[in-house]
C-alpha positions in Angstrom: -28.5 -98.1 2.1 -30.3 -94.7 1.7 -28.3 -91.8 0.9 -29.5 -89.0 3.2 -28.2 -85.6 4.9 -28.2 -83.8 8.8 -27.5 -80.4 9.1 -26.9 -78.8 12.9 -26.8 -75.3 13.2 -23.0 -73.8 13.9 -21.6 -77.6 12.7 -22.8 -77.5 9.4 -24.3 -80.6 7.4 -23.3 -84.4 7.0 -23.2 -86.8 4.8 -24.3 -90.4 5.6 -26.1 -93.6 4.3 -28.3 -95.5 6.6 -30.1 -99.2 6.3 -33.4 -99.4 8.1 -34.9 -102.9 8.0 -38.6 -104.0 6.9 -39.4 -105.1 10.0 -39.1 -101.6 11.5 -42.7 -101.1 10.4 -43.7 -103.4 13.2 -42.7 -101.5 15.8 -40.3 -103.9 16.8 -36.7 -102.6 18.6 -34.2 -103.6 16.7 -29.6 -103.1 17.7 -28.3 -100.3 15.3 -24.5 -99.9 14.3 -22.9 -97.1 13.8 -19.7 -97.1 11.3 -16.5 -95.0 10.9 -14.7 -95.0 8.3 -11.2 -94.5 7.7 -9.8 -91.0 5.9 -9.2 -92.1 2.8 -13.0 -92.1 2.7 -13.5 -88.5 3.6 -15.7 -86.5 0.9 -19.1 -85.2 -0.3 -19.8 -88.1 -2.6 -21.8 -89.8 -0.3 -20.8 -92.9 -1.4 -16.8 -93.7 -0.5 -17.5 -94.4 3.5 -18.8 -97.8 1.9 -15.6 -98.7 1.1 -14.7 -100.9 3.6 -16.9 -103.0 5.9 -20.0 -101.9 5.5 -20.9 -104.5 3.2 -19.9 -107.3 5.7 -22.1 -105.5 8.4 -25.3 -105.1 5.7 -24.7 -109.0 4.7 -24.5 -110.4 8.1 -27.7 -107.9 9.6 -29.7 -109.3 6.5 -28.8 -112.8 7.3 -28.9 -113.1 11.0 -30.7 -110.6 12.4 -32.2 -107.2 11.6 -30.3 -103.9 12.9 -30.3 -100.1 11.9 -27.0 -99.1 10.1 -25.2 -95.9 9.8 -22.6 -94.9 7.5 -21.7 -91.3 7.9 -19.1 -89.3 6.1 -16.3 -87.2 7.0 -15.5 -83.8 5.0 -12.4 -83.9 2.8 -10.4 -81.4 5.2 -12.0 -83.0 8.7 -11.6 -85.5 10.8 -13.4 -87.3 13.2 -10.9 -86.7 15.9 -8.6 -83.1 15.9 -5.1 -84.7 16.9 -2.1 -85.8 15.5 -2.0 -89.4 14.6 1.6 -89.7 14.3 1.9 -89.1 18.0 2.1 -92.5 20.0 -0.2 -90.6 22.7 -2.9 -87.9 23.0 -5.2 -86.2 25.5 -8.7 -86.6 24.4 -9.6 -82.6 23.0 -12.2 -81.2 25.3 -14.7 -80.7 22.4 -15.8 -83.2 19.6 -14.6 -82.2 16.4 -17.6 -80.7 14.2 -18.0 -83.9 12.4 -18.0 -85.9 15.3 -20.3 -83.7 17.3 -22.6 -84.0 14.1 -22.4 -87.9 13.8 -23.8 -87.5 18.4 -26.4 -85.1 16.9 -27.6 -87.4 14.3 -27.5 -90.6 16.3 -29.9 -88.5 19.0 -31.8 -87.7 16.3 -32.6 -91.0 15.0 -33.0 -92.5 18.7 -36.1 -90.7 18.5 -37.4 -91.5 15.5 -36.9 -95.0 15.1 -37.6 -98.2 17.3 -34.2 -98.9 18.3 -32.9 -101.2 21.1 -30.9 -98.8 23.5 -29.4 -101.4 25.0 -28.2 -102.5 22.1 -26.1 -99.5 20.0 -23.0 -100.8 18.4 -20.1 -98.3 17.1 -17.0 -99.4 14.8 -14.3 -97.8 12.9 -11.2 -98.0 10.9 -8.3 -95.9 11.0 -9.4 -92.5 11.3 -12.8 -94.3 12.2 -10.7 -95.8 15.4 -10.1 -93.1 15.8 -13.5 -91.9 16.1 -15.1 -95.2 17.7 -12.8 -94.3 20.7 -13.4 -90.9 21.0 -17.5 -91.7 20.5 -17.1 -93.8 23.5 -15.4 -91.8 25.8 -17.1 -89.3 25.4 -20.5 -91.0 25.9 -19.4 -94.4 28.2 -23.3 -95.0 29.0 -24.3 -94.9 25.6 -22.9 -97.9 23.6 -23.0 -101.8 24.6 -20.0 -102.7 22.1 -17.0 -101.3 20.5 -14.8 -102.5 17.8 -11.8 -99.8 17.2 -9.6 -101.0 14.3 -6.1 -100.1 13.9 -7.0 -96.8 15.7 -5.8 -94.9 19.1 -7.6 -93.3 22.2 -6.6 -91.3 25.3 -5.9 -94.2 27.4 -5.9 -92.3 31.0 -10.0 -92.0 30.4 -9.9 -95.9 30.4 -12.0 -95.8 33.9 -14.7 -94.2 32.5 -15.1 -96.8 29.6 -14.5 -100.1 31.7 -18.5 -101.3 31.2 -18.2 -100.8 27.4 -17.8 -104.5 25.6 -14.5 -103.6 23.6 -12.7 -105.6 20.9 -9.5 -104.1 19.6 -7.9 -105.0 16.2 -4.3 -104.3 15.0 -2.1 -105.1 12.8 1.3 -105.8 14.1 3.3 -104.3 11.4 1.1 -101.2 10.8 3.0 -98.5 9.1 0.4 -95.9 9.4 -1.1 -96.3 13.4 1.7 -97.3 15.4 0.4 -100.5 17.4 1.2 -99.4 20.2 -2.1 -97.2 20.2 -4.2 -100.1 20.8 -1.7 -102.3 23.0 -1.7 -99.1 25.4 -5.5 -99.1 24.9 -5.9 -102.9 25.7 -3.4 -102.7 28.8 -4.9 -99.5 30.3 -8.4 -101.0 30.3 -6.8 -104.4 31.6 -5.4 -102.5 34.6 -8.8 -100.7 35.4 -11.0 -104.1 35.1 -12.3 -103.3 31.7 -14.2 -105.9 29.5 -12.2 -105.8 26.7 -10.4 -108.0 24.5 -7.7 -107.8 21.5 -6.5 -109.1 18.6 -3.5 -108.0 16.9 -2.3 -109.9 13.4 1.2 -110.7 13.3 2.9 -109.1 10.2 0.1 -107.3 9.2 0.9 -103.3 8.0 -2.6 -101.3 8.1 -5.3 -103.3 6.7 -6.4 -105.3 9.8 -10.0 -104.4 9.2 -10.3 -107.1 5.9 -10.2 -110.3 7.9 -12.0 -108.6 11.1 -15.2 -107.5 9.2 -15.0 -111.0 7.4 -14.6 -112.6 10.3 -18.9 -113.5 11.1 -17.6 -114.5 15.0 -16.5 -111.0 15.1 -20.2 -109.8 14.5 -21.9 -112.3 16.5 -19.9 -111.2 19.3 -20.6 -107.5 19.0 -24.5 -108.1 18.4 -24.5 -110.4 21.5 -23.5 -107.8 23.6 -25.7 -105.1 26.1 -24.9 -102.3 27.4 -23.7 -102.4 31.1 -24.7 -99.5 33.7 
């Protein structure tokens, strides 16, 4: 993956690696996938959102299929959502944080310039990156075919407006750091309103639920089966 960098007047610049296949040249729309990562990967090395997952995607696009991938990352003192993950609940902030509204301004940015399947944009995240992925889709519910939010939490009374995103939610069921509960409430919220969603949660597993997920090639199939619903 490339190493690049988007600045956007008043929001400053980010940080963020990006795969674009050969067969791009052809003219040929191809899914892209857009990752989150989780904030122990926040920096300016341009190099740490790779930590997790990213490898799995790369490995399983190169194999099975070719797909646009972006890794974008988060400022040291940021976040991708402003709120208070220790709270079993919160109402979804009426602005995107700066690095969130950033990661909508680059992915605009790059619909433009490359060939890319619109019916076929993918978003994932860990942690702070659940975060994110949630947020991301609320806040755009016409925008993505899939979600895969991992050990992350949303604002579950906006589940209405997200019930045609293809959603996936992984937890561990001993997590320590996101209370579970942030994606059962997630899961059972969309559940009520008709939502196509599904979840897995991994008995006596603390935070790391995102190992075996992104290892997990049925996982990936699944998400790059799926297109976006109007």
């Amino acid at each position: 993956m490339t190493a690049h960098t988007f600045t956007l007047p008043d929001a400053g610049t980010l940080n963020y690696r990006m795969y674009v296949p050969e067969s791009i040249s052809s003219g040929k729309k191809v899914p892209l996938v857009l990752f989150l990562h989780g904030a122990g990967e926040r920096g300016d090395d341009n190099l740490k959102q790779l930590k997790h997952g990213v490898t799995n995607i790369l490995n399983f696009v190169q194999s099975a299929g070719d797909a646009i991938v972006i890794a974008p990352q988060c400022p040291a003192d940021k976040r991708w959502v402003e709120v208070d993950w220790n709270k079993p609940t919160h109402s979804m902030p009426a602005e995107p944080s700066l690095s969130l509204k950033l990661v909508l301004a680059l992915l605009e940015d790059v619909l433009q310039k490359y060939p890319v399947d619109q019916n076929k944009l993918y978003v994932t995240g860990v942690s702070m990156g659940g975060y994110g992925t949630w947020d991301l889709i609320q806040r755009r519910p016409k925008l993505f075919a899939a979600a895969i939010p991992i050990c992350g939490g949303g604002d579950s009374a906006l589940a209405p407006m997200i019930k045609n995103v293809n959603v996936w939610i992984f937890h561990g069921g001993s997590d320590s750091v996101v209370p579970v509960i942030r994606s059962q409430d997630m899961y059972q919220a969309l559940k009520a309103c008709g939502g196509r969603v599904q979840y897995t949660e991994y008995p006596n597993v603390d935070h790391d639920s995102w190992t075996r997920t992104y290892a997990n090639a049925d996982v990936l199939k699944w998400m790059f089966k799926q297109t976006r619903h109007p």
